[in-house]
Every structure is written in structure tokens, then in C-alpha cells.
PATORZA-929792 format. One line per field, with one value per residue (C-alpha): residue number from 1; residue in one letter; z, x negated, y. Coordinates in nm, 3 decimals. Layout:
// PATORZA-929792
nr = (NUM|...) $
rest = (A|...) $
Z = (Z|...) $
X = (X|...) $
Y = (Y|...) $
// end
This chain:
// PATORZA-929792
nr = (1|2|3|4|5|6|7|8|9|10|11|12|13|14|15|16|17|18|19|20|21|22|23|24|25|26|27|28|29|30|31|32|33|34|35|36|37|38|39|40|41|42|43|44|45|46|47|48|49|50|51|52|53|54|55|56|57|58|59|60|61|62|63|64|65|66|67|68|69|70|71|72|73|74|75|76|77|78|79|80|81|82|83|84|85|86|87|88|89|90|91|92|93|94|95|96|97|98|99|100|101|102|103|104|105|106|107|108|109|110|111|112|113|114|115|116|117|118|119|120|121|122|123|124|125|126|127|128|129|130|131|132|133|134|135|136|137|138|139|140|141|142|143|144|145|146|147|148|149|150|151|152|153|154|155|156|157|158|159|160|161|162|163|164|165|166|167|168|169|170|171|172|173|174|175|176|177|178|179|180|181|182|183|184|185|186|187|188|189|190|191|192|193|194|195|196|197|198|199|200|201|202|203|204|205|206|207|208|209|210|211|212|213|214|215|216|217|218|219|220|221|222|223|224|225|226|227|228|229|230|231|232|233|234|235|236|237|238|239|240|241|242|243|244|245|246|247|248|249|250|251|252|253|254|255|256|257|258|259|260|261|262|263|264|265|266|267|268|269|270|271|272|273|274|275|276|277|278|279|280|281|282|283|284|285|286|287|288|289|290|291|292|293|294|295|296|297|298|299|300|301|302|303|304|305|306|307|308|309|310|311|312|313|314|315|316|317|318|319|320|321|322|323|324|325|326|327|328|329|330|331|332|333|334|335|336|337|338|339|340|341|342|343|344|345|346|347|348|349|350|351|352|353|354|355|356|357|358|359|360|361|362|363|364|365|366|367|368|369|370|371|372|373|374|375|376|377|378|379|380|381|382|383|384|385|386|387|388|389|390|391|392|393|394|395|396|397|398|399|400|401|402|403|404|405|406|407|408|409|410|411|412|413|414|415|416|417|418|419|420|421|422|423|424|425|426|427|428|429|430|431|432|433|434|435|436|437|438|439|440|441|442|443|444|445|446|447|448|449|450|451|452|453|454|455|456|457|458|459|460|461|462|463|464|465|466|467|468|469|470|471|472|473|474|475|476|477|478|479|480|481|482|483|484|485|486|487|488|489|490|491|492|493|494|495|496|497|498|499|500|501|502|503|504|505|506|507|508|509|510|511|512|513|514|515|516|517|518|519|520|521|522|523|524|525|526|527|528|529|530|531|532|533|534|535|536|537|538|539|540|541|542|543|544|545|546|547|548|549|550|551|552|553|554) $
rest = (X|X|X|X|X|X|X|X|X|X|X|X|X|X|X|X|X|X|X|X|X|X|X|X|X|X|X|X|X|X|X|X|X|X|X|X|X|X|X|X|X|X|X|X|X|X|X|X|X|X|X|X|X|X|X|X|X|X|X|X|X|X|X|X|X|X|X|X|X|X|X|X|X|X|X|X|X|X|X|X|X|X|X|X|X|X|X|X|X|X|X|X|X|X|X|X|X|X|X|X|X|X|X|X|X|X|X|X|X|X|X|X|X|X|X|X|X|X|X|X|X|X|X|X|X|X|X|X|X|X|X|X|X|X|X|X|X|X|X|X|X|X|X|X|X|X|X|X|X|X|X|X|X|X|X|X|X|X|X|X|X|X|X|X|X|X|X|X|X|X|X|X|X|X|X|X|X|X|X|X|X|X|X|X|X|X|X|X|X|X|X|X|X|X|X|X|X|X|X|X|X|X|X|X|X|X|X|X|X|X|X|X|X|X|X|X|X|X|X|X|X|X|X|X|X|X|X|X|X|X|X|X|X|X|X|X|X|X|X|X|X|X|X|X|X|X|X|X|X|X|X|X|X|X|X|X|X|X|X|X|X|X|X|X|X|X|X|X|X|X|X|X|X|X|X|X|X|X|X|X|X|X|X|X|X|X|X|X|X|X|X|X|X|X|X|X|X|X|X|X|X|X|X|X|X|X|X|X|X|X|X|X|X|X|X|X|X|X|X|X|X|X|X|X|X|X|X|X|X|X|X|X|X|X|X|X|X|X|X|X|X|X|X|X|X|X|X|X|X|X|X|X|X|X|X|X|X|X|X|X|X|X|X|X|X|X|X|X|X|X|X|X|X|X|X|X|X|X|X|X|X|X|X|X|X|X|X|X|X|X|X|X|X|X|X|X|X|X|X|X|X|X|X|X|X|X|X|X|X|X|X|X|X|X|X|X|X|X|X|X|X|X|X|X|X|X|X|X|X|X|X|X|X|X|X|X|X|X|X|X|X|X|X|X|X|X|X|X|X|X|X|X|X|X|X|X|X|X|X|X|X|X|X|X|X|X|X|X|X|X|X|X|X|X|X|X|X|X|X|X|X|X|X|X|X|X|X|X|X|X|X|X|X|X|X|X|X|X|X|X|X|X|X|X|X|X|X|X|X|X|X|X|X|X|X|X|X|X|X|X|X|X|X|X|X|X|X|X|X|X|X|X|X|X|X|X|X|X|X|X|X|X|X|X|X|X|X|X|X|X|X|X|X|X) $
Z = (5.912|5.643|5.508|5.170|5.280|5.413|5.072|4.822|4.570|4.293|4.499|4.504|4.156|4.081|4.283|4.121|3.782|3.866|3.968|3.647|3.432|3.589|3.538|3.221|3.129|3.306|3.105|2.776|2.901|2.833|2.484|2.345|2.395|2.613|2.742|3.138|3.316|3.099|3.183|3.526|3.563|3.364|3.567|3.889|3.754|3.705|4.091|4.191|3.945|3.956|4.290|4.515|4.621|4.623|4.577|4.443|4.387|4.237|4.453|4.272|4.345|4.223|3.835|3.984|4.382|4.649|4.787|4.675|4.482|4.354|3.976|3.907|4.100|4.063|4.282|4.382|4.322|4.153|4.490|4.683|4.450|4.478|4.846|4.847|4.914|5.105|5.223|5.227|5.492|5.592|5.653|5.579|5.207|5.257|5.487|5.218|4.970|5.193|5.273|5.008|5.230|5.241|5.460|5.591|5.792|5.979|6.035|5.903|6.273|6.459|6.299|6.433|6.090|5.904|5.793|5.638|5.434|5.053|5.159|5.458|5.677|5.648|5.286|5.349|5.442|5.858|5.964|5.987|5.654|5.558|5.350|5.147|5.031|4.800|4.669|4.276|4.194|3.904|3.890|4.240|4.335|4.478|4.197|4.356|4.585|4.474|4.759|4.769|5.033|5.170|5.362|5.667|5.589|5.242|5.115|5.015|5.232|5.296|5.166|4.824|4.785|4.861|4.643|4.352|4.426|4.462|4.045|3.972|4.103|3.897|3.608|3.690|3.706|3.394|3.231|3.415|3.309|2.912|2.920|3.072|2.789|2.530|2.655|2.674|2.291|2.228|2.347|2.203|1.818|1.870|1.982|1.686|1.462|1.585|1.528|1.145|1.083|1.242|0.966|0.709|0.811|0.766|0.441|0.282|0.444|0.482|0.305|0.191|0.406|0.112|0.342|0.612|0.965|1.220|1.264|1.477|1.319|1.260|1.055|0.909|0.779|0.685|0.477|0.361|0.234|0.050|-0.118|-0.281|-0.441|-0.538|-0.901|-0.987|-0.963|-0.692|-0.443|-0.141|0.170|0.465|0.788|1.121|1.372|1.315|1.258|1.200|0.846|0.609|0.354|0.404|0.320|0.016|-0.149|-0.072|-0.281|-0.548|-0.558|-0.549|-0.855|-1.232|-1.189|-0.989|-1.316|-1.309|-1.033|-0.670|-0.635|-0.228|-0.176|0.167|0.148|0.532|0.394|0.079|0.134|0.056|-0.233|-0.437|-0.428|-0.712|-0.896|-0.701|-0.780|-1.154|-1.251|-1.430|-1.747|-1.838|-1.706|-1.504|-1.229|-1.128|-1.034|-1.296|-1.554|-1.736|-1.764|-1.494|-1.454|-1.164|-0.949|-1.170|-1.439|-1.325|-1.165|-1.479|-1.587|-1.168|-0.797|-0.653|-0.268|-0.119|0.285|0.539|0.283|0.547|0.492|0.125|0.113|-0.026|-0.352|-0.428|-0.312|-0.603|-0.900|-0.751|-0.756|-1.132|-1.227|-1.046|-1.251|-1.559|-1.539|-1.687|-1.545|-1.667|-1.582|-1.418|-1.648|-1.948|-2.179|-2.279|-2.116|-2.034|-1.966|-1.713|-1.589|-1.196|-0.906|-0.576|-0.218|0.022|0.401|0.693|1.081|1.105|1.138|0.783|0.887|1.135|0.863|0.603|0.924|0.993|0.628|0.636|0.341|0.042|0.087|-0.266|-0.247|0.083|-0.118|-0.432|-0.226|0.045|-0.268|-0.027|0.339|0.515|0.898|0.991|1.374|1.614|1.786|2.096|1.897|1.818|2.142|2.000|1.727|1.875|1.906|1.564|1.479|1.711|1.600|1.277|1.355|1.602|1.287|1.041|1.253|1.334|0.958|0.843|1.178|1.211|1.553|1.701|1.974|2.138|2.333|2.653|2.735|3.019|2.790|2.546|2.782|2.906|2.513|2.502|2.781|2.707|2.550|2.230|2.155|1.871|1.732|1.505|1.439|1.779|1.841|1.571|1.716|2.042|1.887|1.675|1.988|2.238|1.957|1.871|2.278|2.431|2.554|2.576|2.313|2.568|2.590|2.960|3.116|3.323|2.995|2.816|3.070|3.107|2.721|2.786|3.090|2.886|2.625|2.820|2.957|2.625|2.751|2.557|2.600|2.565|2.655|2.821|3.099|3.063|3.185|3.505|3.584|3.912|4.074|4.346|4.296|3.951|3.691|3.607|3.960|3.992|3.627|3.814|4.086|3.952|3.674|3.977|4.193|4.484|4.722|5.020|5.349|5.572|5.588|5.470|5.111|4.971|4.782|4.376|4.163|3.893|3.552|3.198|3.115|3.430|3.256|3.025|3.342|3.585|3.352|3.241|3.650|3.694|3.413|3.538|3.862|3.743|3.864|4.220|4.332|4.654|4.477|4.176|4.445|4.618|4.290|4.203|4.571|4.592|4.870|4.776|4.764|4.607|4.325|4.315|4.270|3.988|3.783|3.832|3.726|3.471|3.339|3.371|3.276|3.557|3.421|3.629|3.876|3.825|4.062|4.153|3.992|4.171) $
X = (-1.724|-1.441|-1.258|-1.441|-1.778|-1.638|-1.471|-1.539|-1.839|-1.570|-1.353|-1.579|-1.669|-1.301|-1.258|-1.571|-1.473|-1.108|-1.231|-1.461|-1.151|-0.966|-1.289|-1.285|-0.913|-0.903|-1.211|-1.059|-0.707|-0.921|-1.015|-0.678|-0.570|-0.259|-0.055|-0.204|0.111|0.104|-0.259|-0.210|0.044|-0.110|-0.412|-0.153|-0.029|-0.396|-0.442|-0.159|-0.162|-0.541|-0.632|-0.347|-0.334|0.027|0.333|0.054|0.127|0.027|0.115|0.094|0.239|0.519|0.513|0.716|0.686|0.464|0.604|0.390|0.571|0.535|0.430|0.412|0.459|0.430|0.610|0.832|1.200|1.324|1.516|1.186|1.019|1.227|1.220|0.853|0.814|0.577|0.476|0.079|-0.094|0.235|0.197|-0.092|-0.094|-0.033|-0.349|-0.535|-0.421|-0.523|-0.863|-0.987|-1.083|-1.044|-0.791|-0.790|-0.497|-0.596|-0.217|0.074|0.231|0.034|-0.017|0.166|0.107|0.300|0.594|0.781|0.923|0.923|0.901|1.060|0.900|1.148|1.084|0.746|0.605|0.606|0.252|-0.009|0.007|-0.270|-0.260|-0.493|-0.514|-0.788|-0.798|-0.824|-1.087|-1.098|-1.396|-1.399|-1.047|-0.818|-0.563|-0.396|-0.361|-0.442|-0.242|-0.192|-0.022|-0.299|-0.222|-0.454|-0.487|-0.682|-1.029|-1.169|-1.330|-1.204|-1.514|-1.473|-1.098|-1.232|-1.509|-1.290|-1.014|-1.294|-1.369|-1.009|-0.980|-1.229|-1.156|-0.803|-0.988|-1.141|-0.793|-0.673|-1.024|-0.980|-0.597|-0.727|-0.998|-0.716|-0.447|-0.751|-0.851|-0.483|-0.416|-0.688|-0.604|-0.244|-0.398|-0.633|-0.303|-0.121|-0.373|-0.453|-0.109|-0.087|-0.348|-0.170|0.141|-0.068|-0.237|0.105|0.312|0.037|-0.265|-0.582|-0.852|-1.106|-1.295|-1.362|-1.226|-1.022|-0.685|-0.790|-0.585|-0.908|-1.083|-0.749|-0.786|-1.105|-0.978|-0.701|-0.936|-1.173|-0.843|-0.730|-1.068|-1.222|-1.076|-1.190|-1.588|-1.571|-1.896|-1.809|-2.023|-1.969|-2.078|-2.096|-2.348|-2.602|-2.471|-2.070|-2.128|-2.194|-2.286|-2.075|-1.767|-2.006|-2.007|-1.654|-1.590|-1.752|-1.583|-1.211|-1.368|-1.323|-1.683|-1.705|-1.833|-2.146|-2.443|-2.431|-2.778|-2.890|-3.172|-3.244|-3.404|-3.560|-3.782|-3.959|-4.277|-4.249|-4.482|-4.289|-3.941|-3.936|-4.067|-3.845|-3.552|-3.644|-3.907|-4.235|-4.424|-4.696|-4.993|-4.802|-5.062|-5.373|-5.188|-4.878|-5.024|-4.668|-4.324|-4.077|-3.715|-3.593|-3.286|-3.047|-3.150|-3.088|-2.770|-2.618|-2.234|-2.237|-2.292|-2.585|-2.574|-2.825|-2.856|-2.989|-2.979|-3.078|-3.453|-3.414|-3.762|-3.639|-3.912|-3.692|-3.353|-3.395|-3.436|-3.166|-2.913|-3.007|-2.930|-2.578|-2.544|-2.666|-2.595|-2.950|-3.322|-3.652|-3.921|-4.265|-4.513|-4.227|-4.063|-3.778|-3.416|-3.238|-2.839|-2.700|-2.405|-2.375|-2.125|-2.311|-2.210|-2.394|-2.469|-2.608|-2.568|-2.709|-2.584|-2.570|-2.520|-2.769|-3.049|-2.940|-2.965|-3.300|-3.387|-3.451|-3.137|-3.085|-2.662|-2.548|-2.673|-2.512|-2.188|-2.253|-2.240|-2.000|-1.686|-1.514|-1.651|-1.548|-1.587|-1.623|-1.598|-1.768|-1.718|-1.629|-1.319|-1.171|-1.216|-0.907|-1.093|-1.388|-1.208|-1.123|-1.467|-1.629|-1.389|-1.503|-1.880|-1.858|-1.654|-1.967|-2.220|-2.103|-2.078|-2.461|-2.620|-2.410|-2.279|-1.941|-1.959|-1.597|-1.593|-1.350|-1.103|-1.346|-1.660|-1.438|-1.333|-1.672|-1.760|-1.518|-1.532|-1.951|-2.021|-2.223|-2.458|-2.553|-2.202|-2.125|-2.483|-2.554|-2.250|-2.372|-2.688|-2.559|-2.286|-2.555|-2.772|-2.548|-2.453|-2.803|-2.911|-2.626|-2.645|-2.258|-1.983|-1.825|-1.939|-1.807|-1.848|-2.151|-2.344|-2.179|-2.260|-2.638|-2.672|-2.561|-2.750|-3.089|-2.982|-2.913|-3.260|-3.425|-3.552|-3.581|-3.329|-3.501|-3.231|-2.875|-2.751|-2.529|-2.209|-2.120|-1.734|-1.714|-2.000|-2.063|-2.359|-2.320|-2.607|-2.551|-2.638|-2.897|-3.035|-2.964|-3.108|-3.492|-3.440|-3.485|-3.709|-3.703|-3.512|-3.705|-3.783|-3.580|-3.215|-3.378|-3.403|-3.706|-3.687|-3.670|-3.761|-3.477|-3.554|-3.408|-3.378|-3.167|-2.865|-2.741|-2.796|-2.599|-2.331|-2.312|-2.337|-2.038|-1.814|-1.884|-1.801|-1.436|-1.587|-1.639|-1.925|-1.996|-1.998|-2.236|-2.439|-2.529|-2.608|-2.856|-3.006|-2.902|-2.761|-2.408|-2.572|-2.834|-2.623|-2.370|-2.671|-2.841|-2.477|-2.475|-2.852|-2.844|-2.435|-2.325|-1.982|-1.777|-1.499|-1.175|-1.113|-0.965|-0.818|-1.106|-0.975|-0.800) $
Y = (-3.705|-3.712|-3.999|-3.886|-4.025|-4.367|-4.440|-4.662|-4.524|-4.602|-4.386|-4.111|-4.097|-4.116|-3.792|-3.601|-3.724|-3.583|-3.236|-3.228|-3.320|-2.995|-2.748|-2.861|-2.830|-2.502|-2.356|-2.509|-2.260|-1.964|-2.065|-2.109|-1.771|-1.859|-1.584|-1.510|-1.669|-1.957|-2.087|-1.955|-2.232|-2.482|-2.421|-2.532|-2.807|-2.950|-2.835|-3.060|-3.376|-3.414|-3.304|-3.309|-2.920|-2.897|-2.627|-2.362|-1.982|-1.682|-1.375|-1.006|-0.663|-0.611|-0.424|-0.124|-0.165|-0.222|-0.564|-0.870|-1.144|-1.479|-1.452|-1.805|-2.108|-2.525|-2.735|-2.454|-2.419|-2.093|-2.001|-2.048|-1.842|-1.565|-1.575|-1.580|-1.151|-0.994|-0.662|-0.547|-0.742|-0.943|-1.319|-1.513|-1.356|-1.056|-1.032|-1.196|-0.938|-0.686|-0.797|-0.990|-1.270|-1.620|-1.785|-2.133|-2.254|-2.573|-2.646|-2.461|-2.556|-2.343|-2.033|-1.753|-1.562|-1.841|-1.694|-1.994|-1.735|-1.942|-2.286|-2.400|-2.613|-2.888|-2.929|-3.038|-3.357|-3.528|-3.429|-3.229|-2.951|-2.713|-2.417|-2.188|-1.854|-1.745|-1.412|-1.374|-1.044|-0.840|-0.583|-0.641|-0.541|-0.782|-0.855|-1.175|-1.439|-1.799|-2.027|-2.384|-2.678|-2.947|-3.252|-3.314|-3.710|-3.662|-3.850|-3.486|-3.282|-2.921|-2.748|-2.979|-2.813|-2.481|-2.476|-2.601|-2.358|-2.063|-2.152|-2.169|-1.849|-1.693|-1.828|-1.686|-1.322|-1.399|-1.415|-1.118|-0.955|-1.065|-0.993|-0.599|-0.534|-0.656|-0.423|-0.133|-0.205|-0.231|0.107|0.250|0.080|0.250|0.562|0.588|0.470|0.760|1.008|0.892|0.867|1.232|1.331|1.155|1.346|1.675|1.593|1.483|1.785|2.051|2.177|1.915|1.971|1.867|1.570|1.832|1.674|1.871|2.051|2.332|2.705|2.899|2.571|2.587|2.958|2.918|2.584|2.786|3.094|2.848|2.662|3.055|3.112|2.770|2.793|3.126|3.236|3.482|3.446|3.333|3.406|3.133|3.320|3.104|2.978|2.707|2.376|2.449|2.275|2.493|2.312|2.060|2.372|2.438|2.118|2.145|2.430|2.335|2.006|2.158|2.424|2.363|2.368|2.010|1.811|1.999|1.978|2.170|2.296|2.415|2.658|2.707|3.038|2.992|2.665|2.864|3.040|3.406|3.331|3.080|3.220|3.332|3.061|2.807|3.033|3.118|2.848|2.940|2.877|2.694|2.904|3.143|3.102|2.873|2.572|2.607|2.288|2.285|2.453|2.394|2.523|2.724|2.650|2.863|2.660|2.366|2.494|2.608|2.568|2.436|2.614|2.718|2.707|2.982|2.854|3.115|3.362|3.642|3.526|3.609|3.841|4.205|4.160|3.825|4.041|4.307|4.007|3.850|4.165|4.202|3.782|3.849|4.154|4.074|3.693|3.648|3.536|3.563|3.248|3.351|3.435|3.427|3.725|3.587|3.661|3.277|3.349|3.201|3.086|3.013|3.037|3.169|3.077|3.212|3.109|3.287|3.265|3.621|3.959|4.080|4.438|4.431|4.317|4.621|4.871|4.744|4.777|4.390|4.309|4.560|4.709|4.672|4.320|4.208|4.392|4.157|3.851|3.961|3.937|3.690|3.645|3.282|3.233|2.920|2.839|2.727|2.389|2.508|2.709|2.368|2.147|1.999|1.877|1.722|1.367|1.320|1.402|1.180|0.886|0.967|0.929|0.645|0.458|0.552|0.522|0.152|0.020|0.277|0.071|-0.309|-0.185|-0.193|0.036|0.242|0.519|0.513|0.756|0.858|0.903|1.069|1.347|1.436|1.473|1.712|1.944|1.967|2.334|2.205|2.502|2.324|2.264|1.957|1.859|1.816|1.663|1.452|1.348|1.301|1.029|0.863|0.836|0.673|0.429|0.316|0.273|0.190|-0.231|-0.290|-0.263|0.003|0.411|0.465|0.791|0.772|0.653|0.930|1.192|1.067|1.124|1.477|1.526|1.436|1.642|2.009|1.928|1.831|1.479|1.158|0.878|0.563|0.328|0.422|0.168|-0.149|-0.053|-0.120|-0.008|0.242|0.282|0.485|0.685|0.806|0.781|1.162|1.253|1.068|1.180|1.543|1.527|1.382|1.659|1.935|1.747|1.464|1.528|1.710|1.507|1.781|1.911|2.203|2.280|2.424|2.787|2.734|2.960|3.002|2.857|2.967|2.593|2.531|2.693|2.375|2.129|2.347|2.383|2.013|1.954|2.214|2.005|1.658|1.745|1.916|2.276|2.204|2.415|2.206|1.886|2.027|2.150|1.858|1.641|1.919|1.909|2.255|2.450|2.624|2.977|2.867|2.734|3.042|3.275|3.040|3.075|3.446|3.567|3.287|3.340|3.016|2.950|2.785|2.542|2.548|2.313|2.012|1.715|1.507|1.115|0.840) $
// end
């Protein structure tokens, strides 16, 4: 039994009371914001003073090598210091760094892996001298090596030292930890400096781009065509797919018009029974039909002197079309159930994510009045022509969706990439969605990539997302493959896979399977529980687009 249990009871509460005092300094060290070296030695110093654990180290790699060296010492001279180099899994320290285990040596003496390499053994005290290595973790990678000198003829017991020095050590990972996530935020900050001052750059050098976020060249054209015609009253017809923000270009227009002062009025001519349009459009008198109990105006009306916005103007029905072609020729309308002309005075934009052609070939939209509303046709792209664009616009919703729902959620590099290699078939409103989604259910302040890629995962298959995961770092079984994997089925009890029919719905999953996994068909193959031909023949009958390959990460 140890001298600690034949001392004094004073004794012993001296020595419990002295390693409380150093838990308690040490915590306080990671209040006060100290600079990581700083509290590191401060945190020595308390080892040595209060406790006895002399000549104590911290042992890194090296910032630009592969040798370990002594980042800060107490007790040590600055020549002792600088002697105090190791290679990976040299000397007592090195094997420490190596394997992330504890080492104990009983005495210094009689270790053949004592290297006497930074203090020399004359320097030390007549008598038996221990030593200690602890390693110092950071997401459960060996950053450092805690050591300290023990003399043999001490009141504490070994196991008190080493369970002491095992909470200095992780508080020591804590400030590695909190010094990691402040270097990460810093780098994002400057990051998201550079790119708004990147914008600002453009706005001040180039053309406005009227509230509308990106840089890509054709949002650009399409920015540019808008700018030449929003002072003058030419229609404009905005053709693009579902979702590339239409109306959001509309209001935009009208804005940058002479006409801005007066009200933007939307019809979206897919949402109007075929037997109201024309009294939505035109309004009706008192006692036009059954149900019409007073007068009401129509949406030219209440457009006048402004712009009316006709969405989805492809499902205009061809009884509506032909009243229509006469108020853009005549510039006058006529209220159900009334006589009397009403002059107008309206800019039209027009929207459609249909073939306008196609409709006046199948006799579904009349020619001359596609031609009146075709004066000056805008294409505006696609999401997946302006990748490029994709961060700022996620920034951009991450930023309002964090002051519209009290949240202060980032996206990592990591999450941020698998946003933008995803196809989005629904373009910026799914995008949208997506963003507003993994901000609401997300449990951590971080979007990492496996959360990111589970959203996206649920989403080609058209699941529900109650709750995404709290991060966890690197795992090794990612959430995305597992998510994969129960979307096809368990996985069957023999090497042999089971024949699958193929599925329309499988296309989205295979291709979100094909980006995650940087195009590598084996890889994809296995998260989906699918053999290699299997897979190859589900991307050719269904046409799934194979990324190219990239590197798999470090």
C-alpha cells in the first residue's frame, strides 16, 4: 500500500484539496479565451506547483514535417526543448503518438525505450524517476502527447496522478477542439467575405442584377435582356422550366419599369377554372350570373397604369385566348354581363414552361396570339446551367432562413459540395425546400455531409424527413448508405442477390447513389445492395447520368 494511505488525514485532504484547486484552475483556462499554447502551459505549471508532476511537455508534429516536437514545455530549458525531436513511434513518445495509448514508465533507468534525448539523465534527481505519457485526442485522433517527470518516493498513488493527468489531457483536447471549430468558422466568415465582396465588385463594375442571386453567363443574358426592355412596354415572355423563378424575374421587371409605383398583379392561368376566367380576368357586374350579388373588377382593372403577370399562360383556354388578343389590341375590356368599353392601360409578361409551338400545332394556343405575347422572349435557365451559382444561393437561404426561424445553422464545405453536385429537377424551389428543411430538423449548429446527403437521399425517393441526425464527425458506415440500402430492401440472408424488378422511381436514388459515391459504380453498387451488372443495366434502361469519377477523400 502507498505512502498516501499511511498519511496524516490532514495530509490527505491537503492533497485532494490540491488536485481540486488544479481542475478548477484548468477548467477556469478554457473560459478566458487564452490562446491554446498559453493555457497549455499554464495548465503545466499547475501540474508541477500543485501536484508535483514535474518538467511536463507537449509533443506535436511538426507544422510543416513529420518529426514530433516539443510545443510547450515547464521546467524545461529552451536548449532541452529544442533537443526534444522525435520521429513517429520513436522513444517512449513517439510510441505513444503512434498508438494512442497510455505509457507508464516504472523507472526511467530501466527502460530500453528511454531515449534521454531532451533531458539528460544527470539533470534529474538521485533515485528512482518515473515518467508519463498520455496521449491528448481530438475527434478521436491522436493530436499530442501529454508527458510529465514523477518521483518514486511520493504520498500519491500512481493511479491518483494518472487519473488527474487523464482530465488534463482532455481538457487540453477541448482547447485543441474549440481552437479547430474557431479556425473552421473563421475560414468560412472570410470565405463568405470574399464572395460578397466578389458581388459587390460585380454590382459596382458590372450590370445590377435587380435582387436576383447568381453570376452564372446565361442568368446574366437573361438579366441583361430584361435590363434593355424594362423602360419601354414591350411584352415580355419568360420561358423556362418549373421553378427557375419566374416570377421572381417578373416582379423584377416591373420594379426596374417607370411603371414600379403602380401594383404587379399575377394570374396564374393553371389555378382558374375554365369557367371563371373571364370574370377573374375582366370582372363582372352586378347580376352577371346567379351568384354575382355586386360589381367586382377584373385583374386588368386592378392592374391598371401597373403589370399584369399571366403565370402558365399555356393553360389560357382558347374562348379566354380570343378576348384576350382583342384587350392587347385594342387596349380595352368589357366586364361580364356589362356594355360598356373600360380602357386600359397594362404591361403583360407572360410565363410558361411549355412548348409554345407545340400547343399552336396541336391547335391548343391561337398563332397570332402566341405572336402578340412572344414581342420579346426571355430564357431563363435552369439550375443545373449555373452549378456555379448554387452556393451563393444557398448562403443566401441558410442566412434567411436563420433570422424567418431564430436558428443559426452553417453548412460545411462537405455538405455544401454534395448540394451542389445533386441534379435538382425541381430547380431553385426545390433547392429551396431542401435548405429550409435541413435547417428546421437538423439538432446541431453544423450541416455536415452525411446530414446533407440523407436530406437528398429522402428527397429523390419522396420520403418524409422527420428529424436529420446529430452530427457525428467521420463515421464509418455512412447514414446515406444506410438510408440506401432500406430504400431497396434488407439486405438478403445469402451472397446471392435476389432479381429486382427495375422501378421508374429508382432513377433519382441511383443517381444521388452514383454522386455521393464520386461515380464509382462498384461502390454505388454495394450501398444499393446491388450487384455491379445489376446496377449498370438499371442506369442504362432507366438513363441515368453517371458523374465522372473523382478521387475517393483522404
Amino acid at each position: 500500500m502507498e505512502s498516501f494511505y499511511q498519511a496524516s488525514p490532514e495530509v490527505r485532504e491537503e492533497l485532494v484539496e490540491q488536485e481540486q484547486l488544479l481542475v478548477r484552475e484548468s477548467i477556469g483556462l478554457l473560459s478566458r479565451g487564452l490562446e491554446p499554447f498559453k493555457a497549455v502551459r499554464e495548465m503545466l505549471h499547475l501540474l508541477s506547483e500543485l501536484l508535483g508532476l514535474n518538467r511536463g511537455r507537449l509533443v506535436m508534429r511538426e507544422d510543416d514535417g513529420d518529426q514530433l516536437v516539443i510545443r510547450v514545455a515547464y521546467g524545461l530549458t529552451r536548449e532541452e526543448v529544442e533537443r526534444g525531436r522525435y520521429k513517429m513511434g520513436e522513444g517512449v513518445t513517439g510510441r505513444v503518438m503512434q498508438s494512442g495509448e497510455i505509457a507508464i514508465v516504472q523507472d526511467i533507468d530501466n527502460e530500453p525505450a528511454w531515449l534521454s534525448r531532451a533531458v539528460e539523465r544527470i539533470t534529474l534527481p538521485l533515485g528512482t524517476v518515473s515518467y508519463i505519457a498520455m496521449p491528448i485526442m481530438v475527434d478521436r485522433r491522436v493530436a499530442g502527447v501529454l508527458g510529465v517527470h514523477r518521483l518514486r518516493s511520493r504520498q500519491r498513488p500512481i493511479r491518483a496522478d494518472l487519473q488527474i493527468l487523464q482530465t488534463v489531457a482532455e481538457l487540453m483536447g477541448q482547447i485543441f477542439k474549440i481552437e479547430q471549430l474557431i479556425a473552421k468558422r473563421t475560414a468560412r466568415l472570410q470565405e463568405e467575405n470574399r464572395t460578397l465582396k466578389a458581388a459587390l465588385n460585380h454590382r459596382e463594375h458590372g450590370k445590377a442584377n435587380w435582387g436576383i442571386i447568381g453570376q452564372a453567363p446565361k442568368l446574366q443574358a437573361a438579366l441583361d435582356q430584361l435590363e434593355q426592355v424594362a423602360g419601354t412596354d414591350a411584352t415580355v415572355m419568360l420561358l423556362g422550366e418549373s421553378g427557375t423563378g419566374k416570377e421572381l424575374f417578373a416582379r423584377a421587371l416591373h420594379l426596374q419599369s417607370p411603371r414600379s409605383d403602380k401594383a404587379f398583379v399575377k394570374v396564374n392561368c393553371a389555378a382558374i377554372p375554365e369557367t371563371l376566367f373571364e370574370a377573374e380576368l375582366f370582372g363582372h357586374e352586378k347580376g352577371a350570373f346567379t351568384s354575382a350579388n355586386q360589381q367586382r373588377i377584373g385583374r386588368f382593372e386592378q392592374a391598371n397604369g401597373g403589370t399584369l403577370f399571366l403565370d402558365e399562360i399555356g393553360d389560357l383556354p382558347l374562348a379566354v385566348q380570343v378576348k384576350l388578343l382583342r384587350v392587347l389590341q385594342e387596349r380595352v375590356i368589357e366586364r361580364l354581363g356589362g356594355h360598356t368599353e373600360i380602357p386600359v392601360d397594362v404591361r403583360i409578361v407572360a410565363a410558361t414552361h411549355q412548348d409554345m409551338m407545340a400547343l399552336v400545332h396541336a391547335g391548343r394556343f391561337r398563332l397570332d396570339l402566341f405572336y402578340r405575347l412572344n414581342v420579346i422572349p426571355v430564357r431563363l435557365p435552369a439550375l443545373r446551367e449555373r452549378q456555379g451559382d448554387i452556393k451563393l444561393l444557398v448562403r443566401h437561404f441558410v442566412s434567411q432562413l436563420n433570422q424567418q426561424h431564430q436558428r443559426n445553422v452553417v453548412i460545411t464545405p462537405e455538405g455544401m459540395s454534395s448540394l451542389v453536385s445533386y441534379p435538382w429537377p425541381g430547380n431553385i424551389r426545390q433547392l429551396y425546400n431542401v435548405v429550409e428543411r435541413i435547417v428546421l430538423l437538423s439538432k446541431g449548429e453544423e450541416i455536415d455531409e452525411d446530414t446533407v446527403d440523407l436530406a437528398l437521399v429522402t428527397e429523390a425517393q419522396g420520403q418524409s424527413l422527420e428529424a436529420l441526425p446529430e452530427p457525428q464527425g467521420n463515421t464509418t458506415t455512412s447514414v446515406v448508405g444506410a438510408a440506401m440500402t432500406e430504400a431497396f430492401a434488407a439486405p438478403p440472408l445469402s451472397a446471392v442477390r435476389d432479381y429486382r424488378p427495375v422501378q421508374g422511381g429508382e432513377r433519382e436514388l441511383i443517381h444521388a447513389a452514383l454522386v455521393h459515391h464520386g461515380g464509382n459504380k462498384s461502390r454505388t453498387a454495394r450501398a444499393l445492395n446491388l450487384t455491379l451488372r445489376q446496377l449498370n443495366y438499371r442506369i442504362e434502361v432507366l438513363d441515368v447520368p453517371v458523374p465522372p469519377r473523382k478521387p475517393p477523400k483522404m
